[in-house]
MARDO-510267 format. One record per residue (C-alpha): residue in three letters; residue number from 1; y, x negated, z negated. Coordinates in pm, whole numbers, plus 50000, padded with zeros to 5 digits. Layout:
NODE	ALA	NUM	Y	X	Z
...
***
This chain:
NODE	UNK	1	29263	23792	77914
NODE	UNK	2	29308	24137	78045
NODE	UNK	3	29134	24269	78285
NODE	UNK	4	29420	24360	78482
NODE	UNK	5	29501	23994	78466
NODE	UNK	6	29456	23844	78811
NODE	UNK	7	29473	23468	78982
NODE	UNK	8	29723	23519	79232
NODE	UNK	9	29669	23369	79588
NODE	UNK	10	29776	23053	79727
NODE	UNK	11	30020	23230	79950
NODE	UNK	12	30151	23467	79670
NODE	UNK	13	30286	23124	79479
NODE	UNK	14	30693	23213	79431
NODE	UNK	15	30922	22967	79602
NODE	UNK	16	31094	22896	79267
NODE	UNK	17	30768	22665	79225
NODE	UNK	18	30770	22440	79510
NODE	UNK	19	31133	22318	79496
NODE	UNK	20	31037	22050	79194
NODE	UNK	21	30824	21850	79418
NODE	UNK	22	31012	21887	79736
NODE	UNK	23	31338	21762	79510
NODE	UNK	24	31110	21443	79402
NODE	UNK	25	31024	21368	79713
NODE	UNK	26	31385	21374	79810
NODE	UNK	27	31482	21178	79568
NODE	UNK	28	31204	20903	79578
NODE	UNK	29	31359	20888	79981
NODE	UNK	30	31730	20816	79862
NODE	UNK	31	31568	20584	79570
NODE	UNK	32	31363	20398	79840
NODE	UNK	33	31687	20365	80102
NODE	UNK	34	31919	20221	79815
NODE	UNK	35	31673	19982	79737
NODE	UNK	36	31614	19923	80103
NODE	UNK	37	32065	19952	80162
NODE	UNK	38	32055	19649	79845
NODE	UNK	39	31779	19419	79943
NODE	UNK	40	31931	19437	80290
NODE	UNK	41	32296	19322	80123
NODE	UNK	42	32175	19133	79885
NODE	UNK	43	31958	18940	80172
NODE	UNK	44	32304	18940	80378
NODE	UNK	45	32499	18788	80093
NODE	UNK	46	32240	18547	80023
NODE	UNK	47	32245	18422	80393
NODE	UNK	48	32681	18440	80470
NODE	UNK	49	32766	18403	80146
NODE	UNK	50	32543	18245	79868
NODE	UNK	51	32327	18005	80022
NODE	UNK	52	32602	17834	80145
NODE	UNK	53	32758	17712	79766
NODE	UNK	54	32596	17559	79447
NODE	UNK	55	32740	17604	79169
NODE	UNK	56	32705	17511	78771
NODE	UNK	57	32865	17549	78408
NODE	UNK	58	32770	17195	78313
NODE	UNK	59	33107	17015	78430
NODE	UNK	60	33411	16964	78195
NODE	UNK	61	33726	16790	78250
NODE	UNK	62	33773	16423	78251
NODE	UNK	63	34052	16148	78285
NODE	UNK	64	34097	15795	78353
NODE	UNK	65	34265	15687	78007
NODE	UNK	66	34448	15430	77933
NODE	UNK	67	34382	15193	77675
NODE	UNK	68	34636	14979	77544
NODE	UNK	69	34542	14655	77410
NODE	UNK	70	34818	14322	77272
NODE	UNK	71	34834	14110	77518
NODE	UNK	72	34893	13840	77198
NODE	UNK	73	34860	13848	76865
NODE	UNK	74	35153	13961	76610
NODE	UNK	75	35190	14184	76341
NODE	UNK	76	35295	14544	76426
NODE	UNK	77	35705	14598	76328
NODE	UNK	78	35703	14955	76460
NODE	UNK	79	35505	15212	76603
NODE	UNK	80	35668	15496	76783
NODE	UNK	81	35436	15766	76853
NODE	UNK	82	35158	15982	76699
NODE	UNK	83	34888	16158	76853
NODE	UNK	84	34936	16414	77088
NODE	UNK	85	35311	16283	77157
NODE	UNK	86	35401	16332	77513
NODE	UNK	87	35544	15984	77659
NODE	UNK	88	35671	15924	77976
NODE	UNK	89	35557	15591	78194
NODE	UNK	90	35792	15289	78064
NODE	UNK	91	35855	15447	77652
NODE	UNK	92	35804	15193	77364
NODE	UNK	93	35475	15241	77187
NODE	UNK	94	35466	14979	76970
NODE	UNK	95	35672	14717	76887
NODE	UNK	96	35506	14351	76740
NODE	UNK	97	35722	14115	76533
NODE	UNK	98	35862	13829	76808
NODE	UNK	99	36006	13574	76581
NODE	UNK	100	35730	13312	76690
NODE	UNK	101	35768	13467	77005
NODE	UNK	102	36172	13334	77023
NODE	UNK	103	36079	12992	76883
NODE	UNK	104	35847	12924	77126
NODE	UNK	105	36074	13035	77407
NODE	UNK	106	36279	12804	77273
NODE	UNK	107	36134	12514	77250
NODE	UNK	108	36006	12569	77606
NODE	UNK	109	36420	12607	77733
NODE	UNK	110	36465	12264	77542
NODE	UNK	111	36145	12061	77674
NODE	UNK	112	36259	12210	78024
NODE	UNK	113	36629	12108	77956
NODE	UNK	114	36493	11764	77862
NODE	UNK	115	36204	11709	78179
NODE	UNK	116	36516	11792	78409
NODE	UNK	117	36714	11511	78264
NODE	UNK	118	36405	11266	78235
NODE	UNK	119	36368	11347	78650
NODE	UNK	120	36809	11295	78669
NODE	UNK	121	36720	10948	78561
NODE	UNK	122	36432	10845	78764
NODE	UNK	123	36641	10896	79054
NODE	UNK	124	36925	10710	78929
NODE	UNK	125	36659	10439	78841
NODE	UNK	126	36587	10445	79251
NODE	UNK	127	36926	10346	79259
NODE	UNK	128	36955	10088	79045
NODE	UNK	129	36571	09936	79077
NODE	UNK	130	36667	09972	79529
NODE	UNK	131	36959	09768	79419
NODE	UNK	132	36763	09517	79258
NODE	UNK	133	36530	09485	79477
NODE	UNK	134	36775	09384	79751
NODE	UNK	135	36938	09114	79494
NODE	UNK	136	36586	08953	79430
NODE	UNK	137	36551	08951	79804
NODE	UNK	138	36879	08719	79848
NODE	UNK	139	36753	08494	79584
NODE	UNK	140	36470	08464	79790
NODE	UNK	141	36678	08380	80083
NODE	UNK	142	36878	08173	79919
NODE	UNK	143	36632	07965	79723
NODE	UNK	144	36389	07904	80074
NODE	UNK	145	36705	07744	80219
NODE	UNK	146	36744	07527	79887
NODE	UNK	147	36394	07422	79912
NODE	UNK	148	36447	07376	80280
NODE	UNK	149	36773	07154	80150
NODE	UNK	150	36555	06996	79945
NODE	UNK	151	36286	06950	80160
NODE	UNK	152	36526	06729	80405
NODE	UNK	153	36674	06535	80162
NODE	UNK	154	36323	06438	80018
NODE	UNK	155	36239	06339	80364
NODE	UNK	156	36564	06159	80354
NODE	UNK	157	36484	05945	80125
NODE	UNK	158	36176	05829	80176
NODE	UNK	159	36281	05693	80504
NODE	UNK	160	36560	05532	80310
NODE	UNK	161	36312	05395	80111
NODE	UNK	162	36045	05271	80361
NODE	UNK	163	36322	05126	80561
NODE	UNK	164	36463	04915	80267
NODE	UNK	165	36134	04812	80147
NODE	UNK	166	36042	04676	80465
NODE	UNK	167	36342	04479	80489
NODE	UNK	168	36343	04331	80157
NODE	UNK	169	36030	04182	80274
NODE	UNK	170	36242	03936	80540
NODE	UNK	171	36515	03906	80248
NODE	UNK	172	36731	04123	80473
NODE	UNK	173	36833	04384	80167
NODE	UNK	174	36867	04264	79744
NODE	UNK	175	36592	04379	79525
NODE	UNK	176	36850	04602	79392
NODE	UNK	177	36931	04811	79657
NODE	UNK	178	36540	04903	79714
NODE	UNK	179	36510	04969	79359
NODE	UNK	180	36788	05164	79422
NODE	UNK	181	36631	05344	79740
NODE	UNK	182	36291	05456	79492
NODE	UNK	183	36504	05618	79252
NODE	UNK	184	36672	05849	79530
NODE	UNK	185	36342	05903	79640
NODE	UNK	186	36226	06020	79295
NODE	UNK	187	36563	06253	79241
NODE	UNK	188	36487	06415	79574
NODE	UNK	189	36090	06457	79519
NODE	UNK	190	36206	06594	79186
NODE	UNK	191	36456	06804	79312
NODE	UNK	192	36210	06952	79607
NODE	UNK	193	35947	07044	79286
NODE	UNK	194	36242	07247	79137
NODE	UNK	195	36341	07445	79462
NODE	UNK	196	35961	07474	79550
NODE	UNK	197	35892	07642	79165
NODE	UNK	198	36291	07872	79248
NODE	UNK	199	36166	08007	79565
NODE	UNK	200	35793	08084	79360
NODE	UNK	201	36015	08206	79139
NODE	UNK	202	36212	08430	79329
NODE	UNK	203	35939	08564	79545
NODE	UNK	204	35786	08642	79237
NODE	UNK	205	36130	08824	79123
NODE	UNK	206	36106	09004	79432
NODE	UNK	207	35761	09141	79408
NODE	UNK	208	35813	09250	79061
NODE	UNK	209	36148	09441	79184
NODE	UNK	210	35911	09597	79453
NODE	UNK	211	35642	09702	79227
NODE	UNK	212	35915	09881	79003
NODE	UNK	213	36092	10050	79252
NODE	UNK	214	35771	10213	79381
NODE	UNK	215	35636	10295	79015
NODE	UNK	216	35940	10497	78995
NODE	UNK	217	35963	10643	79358
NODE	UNK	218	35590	10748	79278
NODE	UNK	219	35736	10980	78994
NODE	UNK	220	36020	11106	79246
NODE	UNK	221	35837	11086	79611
NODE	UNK	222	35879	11414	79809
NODE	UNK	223	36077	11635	79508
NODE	UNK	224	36409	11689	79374
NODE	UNK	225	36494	11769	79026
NODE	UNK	226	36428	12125	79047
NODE	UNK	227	36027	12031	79292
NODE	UNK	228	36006	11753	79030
NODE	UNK	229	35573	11844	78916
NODE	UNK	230	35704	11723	78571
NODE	UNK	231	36032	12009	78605
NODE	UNK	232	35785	12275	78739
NODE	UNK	233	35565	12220	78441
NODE	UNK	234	35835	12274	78176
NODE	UNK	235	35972	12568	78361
NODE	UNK	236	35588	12722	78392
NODE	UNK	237	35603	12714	77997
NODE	UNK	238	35944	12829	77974
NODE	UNK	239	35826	13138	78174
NODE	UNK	240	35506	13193	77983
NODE	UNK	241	35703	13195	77718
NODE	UNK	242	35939	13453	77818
NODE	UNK	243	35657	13657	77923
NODE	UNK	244	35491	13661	77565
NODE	UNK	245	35828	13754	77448
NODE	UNK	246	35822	14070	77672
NODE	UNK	247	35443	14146	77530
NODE	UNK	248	35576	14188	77203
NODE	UNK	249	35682	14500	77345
NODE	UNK	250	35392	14715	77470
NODE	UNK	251	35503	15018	77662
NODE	UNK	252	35315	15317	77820
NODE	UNK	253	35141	15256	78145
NODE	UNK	254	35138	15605	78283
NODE	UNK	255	35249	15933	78155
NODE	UNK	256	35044	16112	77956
NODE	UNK	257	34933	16210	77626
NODE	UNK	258	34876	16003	77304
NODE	UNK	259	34549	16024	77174
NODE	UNK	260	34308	15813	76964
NODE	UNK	261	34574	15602	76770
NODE	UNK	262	34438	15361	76624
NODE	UNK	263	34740	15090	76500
NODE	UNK	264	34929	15109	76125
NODE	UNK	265	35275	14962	76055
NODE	UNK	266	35251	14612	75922
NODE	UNK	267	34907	14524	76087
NODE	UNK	268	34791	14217	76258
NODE	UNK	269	34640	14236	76574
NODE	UNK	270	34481	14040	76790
NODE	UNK	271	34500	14016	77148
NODE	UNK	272	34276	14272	77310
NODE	UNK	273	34272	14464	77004
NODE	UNK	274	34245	14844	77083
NODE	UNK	275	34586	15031	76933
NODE	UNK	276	34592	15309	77117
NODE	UNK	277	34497	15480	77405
NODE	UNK	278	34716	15744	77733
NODE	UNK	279	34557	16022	77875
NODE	UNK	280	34713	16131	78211
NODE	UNK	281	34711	16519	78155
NODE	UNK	282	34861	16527	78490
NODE	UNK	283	34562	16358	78656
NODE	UNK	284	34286	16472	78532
NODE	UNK	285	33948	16548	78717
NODE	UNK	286	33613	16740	78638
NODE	UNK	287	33300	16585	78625
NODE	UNK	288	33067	16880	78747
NODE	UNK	289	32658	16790	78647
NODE	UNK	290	32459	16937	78944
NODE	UNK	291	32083	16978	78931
NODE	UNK	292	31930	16766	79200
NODE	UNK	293	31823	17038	79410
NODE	UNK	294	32152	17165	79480
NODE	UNK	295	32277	16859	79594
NODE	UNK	296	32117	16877	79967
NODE	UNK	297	32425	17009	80130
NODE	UNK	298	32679	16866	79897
NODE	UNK	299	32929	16598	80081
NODE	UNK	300	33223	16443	79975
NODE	UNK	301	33546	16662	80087
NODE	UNK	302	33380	17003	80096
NODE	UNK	303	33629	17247	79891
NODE	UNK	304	33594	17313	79504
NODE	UNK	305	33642	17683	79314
NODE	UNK	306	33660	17624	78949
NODE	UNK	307	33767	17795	78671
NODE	UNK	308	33842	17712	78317
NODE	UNK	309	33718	17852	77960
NODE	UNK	310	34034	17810	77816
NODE	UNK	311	34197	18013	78058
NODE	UNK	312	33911	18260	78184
NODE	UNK	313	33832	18391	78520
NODE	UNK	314	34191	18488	78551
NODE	UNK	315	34331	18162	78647
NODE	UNK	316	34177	17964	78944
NODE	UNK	317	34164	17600	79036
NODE	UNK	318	34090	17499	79361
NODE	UNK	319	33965	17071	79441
NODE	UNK	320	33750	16910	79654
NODE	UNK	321	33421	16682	79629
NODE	UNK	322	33597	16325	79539
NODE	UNK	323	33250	16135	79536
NODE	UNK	324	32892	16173	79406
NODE	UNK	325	32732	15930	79107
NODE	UNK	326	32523	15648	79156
NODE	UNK	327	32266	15760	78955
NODE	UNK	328	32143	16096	78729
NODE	UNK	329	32331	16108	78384
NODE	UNK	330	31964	16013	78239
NODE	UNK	331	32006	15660	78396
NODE	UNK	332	32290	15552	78293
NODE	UNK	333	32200	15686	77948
NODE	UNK	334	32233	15446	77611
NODE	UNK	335	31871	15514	77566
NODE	UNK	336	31700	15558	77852
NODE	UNK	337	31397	15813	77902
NODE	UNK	338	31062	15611	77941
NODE	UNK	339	30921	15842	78220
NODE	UNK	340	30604	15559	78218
NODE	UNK	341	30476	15689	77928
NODE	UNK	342	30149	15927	77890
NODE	UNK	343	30291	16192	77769
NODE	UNK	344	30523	16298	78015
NODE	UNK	345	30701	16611	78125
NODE	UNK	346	30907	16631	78423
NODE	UNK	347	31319	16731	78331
NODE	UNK	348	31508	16783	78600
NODE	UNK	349	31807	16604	78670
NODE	UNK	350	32176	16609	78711
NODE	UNK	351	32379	16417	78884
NODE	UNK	352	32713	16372	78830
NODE	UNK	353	32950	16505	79098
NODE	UNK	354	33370	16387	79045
NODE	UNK	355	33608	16653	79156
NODE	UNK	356	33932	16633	79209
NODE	UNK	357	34205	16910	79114
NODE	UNK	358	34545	17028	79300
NODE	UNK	359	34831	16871	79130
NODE	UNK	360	35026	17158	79145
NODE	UNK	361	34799	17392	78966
NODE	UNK	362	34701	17142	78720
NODE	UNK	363	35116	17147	78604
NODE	UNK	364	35127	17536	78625
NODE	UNK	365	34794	17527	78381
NODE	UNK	366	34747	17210	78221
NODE	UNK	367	34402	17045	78099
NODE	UNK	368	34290	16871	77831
NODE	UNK	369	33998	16642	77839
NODE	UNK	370	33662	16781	77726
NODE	UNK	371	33759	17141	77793
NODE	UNK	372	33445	17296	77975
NODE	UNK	373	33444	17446	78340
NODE	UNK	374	33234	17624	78621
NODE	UNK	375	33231	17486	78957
NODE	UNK	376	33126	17653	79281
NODE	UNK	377	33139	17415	79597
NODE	UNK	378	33155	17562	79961
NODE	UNK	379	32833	17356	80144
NODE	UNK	380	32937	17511	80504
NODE	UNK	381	33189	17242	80568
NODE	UNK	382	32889	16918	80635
***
């Protein structure tokens, strides 16, 4: 170093020097009040804004599908559709072969033709058996006044007969004319036994007319031919009938989308056989998993903002909270977790929460089922 070289004093230091550090300093300030400016939004968005709605990207859209099953067995004639065919509520899926179908429905017309003329004829029988009943009823009449008849004369002739016995005692009448006398008596007391057996008869007659008429009024009591129980039953099977004839026909239930065809020209099926199966596009709803903890605040009706992969954040769907599971997604599992066993680790859980979509939007941006979503729900509405 020279030894004209000098330390310069404190207060000799050029200004250039010092504006570094007073420039830090400045900017450490600004630093510190836009950290202070964003905990003091972020801490204002927190409290307005996001502690006030949960949200997740486990939900994806769902549907209540429809499965059609045969209602009876047949073997498949036609099938009309293929997967992801559009139908309408009311279209002809599937068509099953109906030719025992027609016999059957039939043979049910006939037996129902034939019970209706079987009931026709017990009430003409109430006729005819009424009828009867009133002629065994004059026999009666008229055979109790024959055995009354008969009855007199008998008496009749015994008195003849004890009168002309005593006589012939005194030689007042002949031998003859009492022998005479007993055989009237024997013609009458033969002739009572005969009208006594008739009117047996005849009541007899009656009863038997009685009992008939009210074997048949039993099958006719309280009904005509169309109330007849015996009618009623043939026309039940005449309509079952008919109605397995229209289940040879199996039509969509709802509109929707055909998926998950399952039936093959010329196949038998069974009743309750799965064929295919509907999904209403136009109804769908999303099934949003929520961890447990965010589900404090959540109530049925609060409003939904979701948006769709498919479609990215440019399209927007807006639902409410339809309802809340009855259980975690781990309960209702096939397999169940064993949380009894010793080595255990707590998961937590998600519980299932059902939202429903706007109609309208769902038509201007249709869903499919499956497709994944995001789901924000507003908790300030309780």
């Amino acid at each position: 170093m020279s030894e004209h070289t000098q330390a310069l004093p404190a207060q000799d230091i050029p200004a250039d020097a010092a504006k570094p550090a007073a420039r830090r300093k400045t900017l450490f300030a600004l630093l510190g009040g836009v950290v202070a400016v964003g905990a003091l939004a972020y801490g204002s968005y927190w409290y307005l804004v996001a502690s006030h709605h949960v949200s997740t990207d486990n939900a994806y859209v769902a549907a209540e599908m429809a499965q059609l099953t045969p209602e009876v067995g047949g073997t498949v004639r036609q099938v009309s559709v293929v997967d992801t065919q559009a139908v309408k509520r009311g279209d002809v899926l599937v068509l099953l072969d109906d030719t025992d179908a027609r016999l059957a429905l039939a043979q049910a017309e006939a037996e129902l033709a034939r019970a209706q003329r079987r009931v026709q004829g017990y009430l003409a029988s109430d006729e005819g058996l009424g009828a009867q009943v009133q002629a065994r009823a004059a026999e009666q009449v008229r055979s109790q006044a024959q055995l009354v008849s008969a009855q007199a004369e008998l008496e009749r002739a015994r008195l003849d007969y004890n009168r002309r016995q005593a006589l012939a005692k005194n030689g007042s009448v002949s031998g003859e004319e009492v022998s005479n006398a007993r055989s009237a008596l024997n013609v009458a007391e033969a002739a009572y036994q005969a009208a006594e057996a008739a009117a047996k008869q005849s009541a007899a007659n009656l009863r038997a007319a009685e009992g008939s008429l009210k074997a048949n009024q039993t099958l006719t009591r309280d009904s005509s031919v169309d109330t007849n129980p015996e009618v009623t039953l043939a026309r039940a099977k005449r309509d079952q009938a008919r109605v397995d004839l229209a289940r040879t026909v199996i039509r969509a239930p709802v509109d929707g989308v055909v998926a998950k065809r399952q039936v093959q020209l010329g196949q038998r099926v069974q009743a309750g056989s799965a064929l295919l199966s509907v999904v209403p596009l136009q109804a769908v709803h999303v099934d949003a998993n929520f961890k447990e903890g965010q589900l404090r605040t959540v109530r049925i009706g609060q409003p939904v903002t979701l948006k769709a992969d498919l479609y990215g954040s440019e399209v927007e769907y807006h639902g409410k909270v339809a309802g809340l599971a009855g259980g975690s997604g781990a309960a209702f599992a096939t397999i169940p977790a064993q949380n009894a066993t010793g080595n255990w680790i707590k998961v937590v859980q998600r519980v299932p929460v059902r939202i429903a979509l706007d109609p309208a939007e769902l038509r201007q941006h249709p869903l499919q089922v499956g497709l994944s979503m995001t789901a924000t729900i507003d908790t300030r509405s309780e």
